[in-house]
Each structure stands twice: as C-alpha cells, then as structure tokens.
C-alpha positions as CSV (number, residue, x, y, z in Angstrom):
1,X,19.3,-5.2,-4.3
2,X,16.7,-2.6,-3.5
3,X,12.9,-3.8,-3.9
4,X,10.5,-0.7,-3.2
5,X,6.5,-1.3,-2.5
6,X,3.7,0.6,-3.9
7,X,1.1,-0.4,-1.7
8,X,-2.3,0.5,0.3
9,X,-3.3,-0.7,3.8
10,X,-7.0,-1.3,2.5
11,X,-6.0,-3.3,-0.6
12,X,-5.8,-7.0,0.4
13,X,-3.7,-8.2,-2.5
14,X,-1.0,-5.6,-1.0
15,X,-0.8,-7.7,1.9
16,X,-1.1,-11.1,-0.1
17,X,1.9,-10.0,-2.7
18,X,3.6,-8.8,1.0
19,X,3.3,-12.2,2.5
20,X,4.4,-14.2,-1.0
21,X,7.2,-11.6,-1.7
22,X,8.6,-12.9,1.8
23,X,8.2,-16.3,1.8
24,X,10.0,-15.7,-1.6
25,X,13.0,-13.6,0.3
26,X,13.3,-16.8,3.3
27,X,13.9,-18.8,0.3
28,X,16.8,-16.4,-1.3
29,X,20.7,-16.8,-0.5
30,X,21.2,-13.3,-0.6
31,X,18.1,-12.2,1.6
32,X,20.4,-9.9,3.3
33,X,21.7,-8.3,0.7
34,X,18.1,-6.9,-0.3
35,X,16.5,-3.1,1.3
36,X,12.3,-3.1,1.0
37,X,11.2,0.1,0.6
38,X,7.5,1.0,1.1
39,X,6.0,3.4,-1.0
40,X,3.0,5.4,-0.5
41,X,-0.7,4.6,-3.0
42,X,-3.8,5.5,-1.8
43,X,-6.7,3.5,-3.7
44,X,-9.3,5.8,-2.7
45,X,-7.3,9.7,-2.4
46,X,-10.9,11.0,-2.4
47,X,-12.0,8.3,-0.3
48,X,-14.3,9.2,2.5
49,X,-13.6,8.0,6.6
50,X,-14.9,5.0,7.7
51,X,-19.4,5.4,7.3
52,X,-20.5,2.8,8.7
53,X,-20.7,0.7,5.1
54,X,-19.7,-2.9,4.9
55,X,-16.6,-3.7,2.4
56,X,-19.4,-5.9,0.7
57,X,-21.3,-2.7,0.5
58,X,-18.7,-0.4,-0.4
59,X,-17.3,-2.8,-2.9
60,X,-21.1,-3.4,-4.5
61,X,-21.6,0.0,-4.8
62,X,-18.0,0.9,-6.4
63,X,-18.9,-2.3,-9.4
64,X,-22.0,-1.4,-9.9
65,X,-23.1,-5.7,-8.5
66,X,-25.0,-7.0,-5.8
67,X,-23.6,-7.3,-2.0
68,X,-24.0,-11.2,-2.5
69,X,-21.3,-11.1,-5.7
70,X,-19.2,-8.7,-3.9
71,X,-19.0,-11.3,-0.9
72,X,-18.6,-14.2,-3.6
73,X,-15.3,-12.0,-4.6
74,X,-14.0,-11.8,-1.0
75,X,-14.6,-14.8,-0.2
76,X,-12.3,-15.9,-3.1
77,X,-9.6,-13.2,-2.2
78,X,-10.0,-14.3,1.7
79,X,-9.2,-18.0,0.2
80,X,-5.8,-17.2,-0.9
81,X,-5.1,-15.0,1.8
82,X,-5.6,-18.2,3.9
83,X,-3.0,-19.7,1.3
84,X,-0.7,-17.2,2.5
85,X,-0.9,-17.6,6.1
86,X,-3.0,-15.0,6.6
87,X,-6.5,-14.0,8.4
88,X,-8.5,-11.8,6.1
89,X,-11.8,-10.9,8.1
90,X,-13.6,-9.3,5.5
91,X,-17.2,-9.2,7.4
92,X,-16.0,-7.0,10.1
93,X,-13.4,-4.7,8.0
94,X,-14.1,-0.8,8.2
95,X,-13.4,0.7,4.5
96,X,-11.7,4.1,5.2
97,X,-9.5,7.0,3.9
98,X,-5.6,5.8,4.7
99,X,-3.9,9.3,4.0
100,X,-3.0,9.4,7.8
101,X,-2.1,6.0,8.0
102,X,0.3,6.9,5.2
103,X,1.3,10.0,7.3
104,X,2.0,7.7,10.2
105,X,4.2,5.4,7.9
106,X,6.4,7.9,6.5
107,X,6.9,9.0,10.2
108,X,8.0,5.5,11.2
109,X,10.5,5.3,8.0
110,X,11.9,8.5,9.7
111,X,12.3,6.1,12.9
112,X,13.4,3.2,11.0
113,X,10.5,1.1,11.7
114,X,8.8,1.0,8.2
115,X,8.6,-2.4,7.8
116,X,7.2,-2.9,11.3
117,X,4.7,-0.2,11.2
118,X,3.4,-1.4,7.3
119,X,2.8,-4.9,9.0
120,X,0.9,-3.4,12.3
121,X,-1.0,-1.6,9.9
122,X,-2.1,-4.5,7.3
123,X,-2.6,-6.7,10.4
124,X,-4.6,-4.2,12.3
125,X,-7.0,-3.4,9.1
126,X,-7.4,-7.2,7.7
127,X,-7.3,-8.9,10.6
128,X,-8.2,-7.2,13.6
129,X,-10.5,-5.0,11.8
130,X,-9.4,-1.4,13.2
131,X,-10.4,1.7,12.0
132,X,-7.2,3.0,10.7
133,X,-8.0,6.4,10.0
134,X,-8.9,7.0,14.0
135,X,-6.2,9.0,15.2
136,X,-6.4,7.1,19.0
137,X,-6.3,3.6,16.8
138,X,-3.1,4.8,14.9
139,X,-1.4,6.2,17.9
140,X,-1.7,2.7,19.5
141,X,-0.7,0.9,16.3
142,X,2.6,3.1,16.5
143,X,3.1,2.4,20.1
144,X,2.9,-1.3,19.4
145,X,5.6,-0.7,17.0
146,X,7.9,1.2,19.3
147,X,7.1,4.8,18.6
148,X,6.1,7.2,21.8
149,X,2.4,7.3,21.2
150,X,2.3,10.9,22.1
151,X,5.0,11.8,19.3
152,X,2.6,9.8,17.0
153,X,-0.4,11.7,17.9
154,X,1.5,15.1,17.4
155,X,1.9,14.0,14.0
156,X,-1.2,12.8,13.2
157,X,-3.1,16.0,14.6
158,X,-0.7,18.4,12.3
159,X,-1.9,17.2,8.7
160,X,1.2,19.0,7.3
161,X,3.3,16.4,8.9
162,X,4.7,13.9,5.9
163,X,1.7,14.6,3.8
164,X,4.6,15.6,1.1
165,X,5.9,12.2,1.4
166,X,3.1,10.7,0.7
167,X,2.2,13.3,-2.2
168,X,5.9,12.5,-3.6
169,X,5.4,8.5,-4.0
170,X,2.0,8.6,-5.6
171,X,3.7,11.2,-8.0
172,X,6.4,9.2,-9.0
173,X,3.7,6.5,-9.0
174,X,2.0,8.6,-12.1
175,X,5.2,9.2,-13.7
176,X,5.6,5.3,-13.6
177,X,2.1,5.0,-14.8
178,X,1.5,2.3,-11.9
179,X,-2.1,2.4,-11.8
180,X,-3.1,-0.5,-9.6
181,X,-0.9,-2.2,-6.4
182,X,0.7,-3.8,-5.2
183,X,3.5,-2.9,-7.3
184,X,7.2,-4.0,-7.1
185,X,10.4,-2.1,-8.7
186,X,13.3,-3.6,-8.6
187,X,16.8,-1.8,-8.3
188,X,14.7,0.8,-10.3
189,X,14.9,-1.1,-13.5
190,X,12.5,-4.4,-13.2
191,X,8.9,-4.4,-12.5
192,X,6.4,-6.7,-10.9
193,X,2.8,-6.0,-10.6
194,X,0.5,-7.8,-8.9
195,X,0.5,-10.2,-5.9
196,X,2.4,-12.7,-8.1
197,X,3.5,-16.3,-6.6
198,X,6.3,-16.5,-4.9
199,X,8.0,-18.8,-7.0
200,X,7.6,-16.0,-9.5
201,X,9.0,-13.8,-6.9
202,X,11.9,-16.4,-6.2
203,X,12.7,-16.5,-10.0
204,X,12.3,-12.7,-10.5
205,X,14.8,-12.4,-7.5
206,X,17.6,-14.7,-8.9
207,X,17.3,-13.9,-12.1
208,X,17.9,-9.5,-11.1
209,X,20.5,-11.2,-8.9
210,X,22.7,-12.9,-11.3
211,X,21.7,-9.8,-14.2
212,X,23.3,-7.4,-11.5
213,X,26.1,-9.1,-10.3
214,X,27.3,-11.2,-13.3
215,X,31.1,-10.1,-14.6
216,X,30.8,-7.4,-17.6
217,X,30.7,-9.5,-21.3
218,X,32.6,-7.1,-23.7
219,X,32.3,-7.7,-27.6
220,X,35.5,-6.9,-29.3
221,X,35.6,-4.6,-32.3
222,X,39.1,-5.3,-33.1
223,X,39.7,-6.2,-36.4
224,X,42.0,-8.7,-37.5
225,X,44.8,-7.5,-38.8
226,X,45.8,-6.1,-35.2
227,X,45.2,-9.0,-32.9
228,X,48.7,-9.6,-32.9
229,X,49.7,-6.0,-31.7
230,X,49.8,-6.7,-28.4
231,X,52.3,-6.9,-25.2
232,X,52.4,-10.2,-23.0
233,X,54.8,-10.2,-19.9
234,X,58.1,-9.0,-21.0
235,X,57.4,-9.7,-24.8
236,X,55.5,-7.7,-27.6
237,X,54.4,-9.1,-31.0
238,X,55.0,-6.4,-33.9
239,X,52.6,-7.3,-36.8
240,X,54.1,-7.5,-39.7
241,X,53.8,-5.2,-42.5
C-alpha cells in the first residue's frame, strides 16, 4: 500500500493529520506493508521570508479579523495538537516562505531520509520555532538528520537544485485539484483530506486493505443451457441436444 502526503511545514494540521495518520499505522497489522510518500504544497508560493510578523499577525491580516480572534483560532488548533502528542508554540513561530525547505526535502528523499527530514522540519518550525527558510537553520536541520551539512548548504545556495521536484508535486497537486492540505492519496485511487481522526485513518486503512487484496469476484455470463458443457477430472458432460 502506498500512502503519499501533500503537505506544508508551516501548516499545522499537516503535522496534526501526520501524527494521527501514525498513531493510525501502530495500530495496523500490515504497517509494514505501507510506503509514505511526501509530497511537495506550498501554502504561501508567493509568500514572503520570515518579517518579523507574529503568526497572530500574519494570520489577522490574511482573514481580514483581529490579532485577539486569530490567537482564539490557534489556541484551538494548539489544543488538538496537544491531543496529538504534540507541542505547537504558536507565540514564538516565525511565518516564512518554505520553497527551500521543500528544496531540502526533495534532497533528503534522494538520501532516503524523507520521512526523517519532514519530521526535523515540522518539529523545528512548530515547536522549536526556527526560521526554516535560513539557509544556516536548514543546513543544521539536515545534519541532525544525517546529511553532511556542507552537501546541504550546496544545495540550498544553488536554487536550481530540486526546485523541479517541488514544481512537479504542486502540479500534479492542480491536476488533482487538492486545494488545501494536508492531503492523503491512497495507492493512487482513494483520497483523504484533512487531518482526519485516526480511527478514520485506521478504518480508511483496512478497508483499502481488504479492497486491494481481497480474491477477484467474477459474475458469470453463461447461460443456461451450457452449464453442463464442461470437463471435470477425466470426465466431460456433453449437453444434450
């Protein structure tokens, strides 16, 4: 079973529908039968670095509402992050551009450390509150992960580098018409959008599961007059005129 990821590492119900799409996996008998892949979305493409703005601020000034009511929604989306065993620290975050951190990803995949490198990066923005479009604070997240940190800064200095990778998700993203993440497809048939529970997860899983891997049903369009044509063992039945 192949699950990929459209995802952001500024969009906090990405990590949320992360963390509740695992506890769903630890649950699952086949969890080792099942390849994540992540997938490139940038919420803000046009999305300027890190100015100094508070998410309250950036978020009040994207709705059109007041910094209070923007902290009133955080608050509620740092409440079920807490459900999730995470530790959202929405006062201190530092909104930014995330192209390069998608860069960086698609350089890890090449390393076979997506997975890792999508976690340092969720971590590092949500909960340690790094800058994650600062080329020194990416090269570190990829050391941390077990890439040479002067590789990673090569990469991240030439803005050539996997910037088609990243350009090829979010198109097939448009071609799906996923306009919001996180966003799940499974074994490129089933979606799931949203940060669902994971006992929606869990169900979604066994049921693709059992769709996927359930013997063929086949109808028979025989008629009757020629069931008893047929050849069993040594024997054959001639219908009779």
């Amino acid at each position: 079973m192949k699950i990929q990821v459209w995802s952001d590492f500024i969009c906090p119900f990405c990590y949320i529908g992360k963390s509740r799409l695992e506890a769903a996996l630890n649950q699952f008998a086949y969890k080792n039968e099942v390849e994540i892949e992540y997938k490139a979305f940038e919420l803000h493409p046009n999305g300027p670095i890190y100015n100094g703005k508070s998410i309250h601020e950036a978020i009040a000034e994207k709705y059109g509402t007041t910094n209070e009511q923007a902290k009133q929604m955080n608050d509620h989306i740092e409440h079920q992050a807490d459900e999730a065993g995470l530790n959202f620290n929405f006062d201190s975050m530092k909104p930014t551009n995330t192209f390069d951190a998608h860069r960086l990803a698609k350089y890890a995949k090449e390393k076979g450390l997506e997975a890792e490198i999508t976690e340092n990066l969720l971590r590092a923005y949500f909960t340690d509150s790094k800058l994650i479009s600062d080329h020194n604070v990416l090269a570190d997240i990829a050391n941390e992960t077990g890439i040479n940190r002067d590789d990673a800064m090569k990469v991240l200095q030439d803005s050539n580098r996997f910037a088609n990778d990243v350009l090829i998700d979010e198109g097939i993203a448009q071609q799906y018409q996923i306009t919001g993440v996180p966003y799940f497809i499974i074994n490129n048939k089933y979606a799931i959008s949203g940060a669902q529970s994971p006992e929606t997860f869990t169900s979604a899983l066994k049921q693709v599961w059992e769709e996927e891997n359930s013997a063929p049903k086949l109808q028979n369009l025989a008629n009757d007059s020629g069931l008893e044509a047929t050849c069993i063992d040594e024997s054959c039945t001639v219908p009779e005129k």
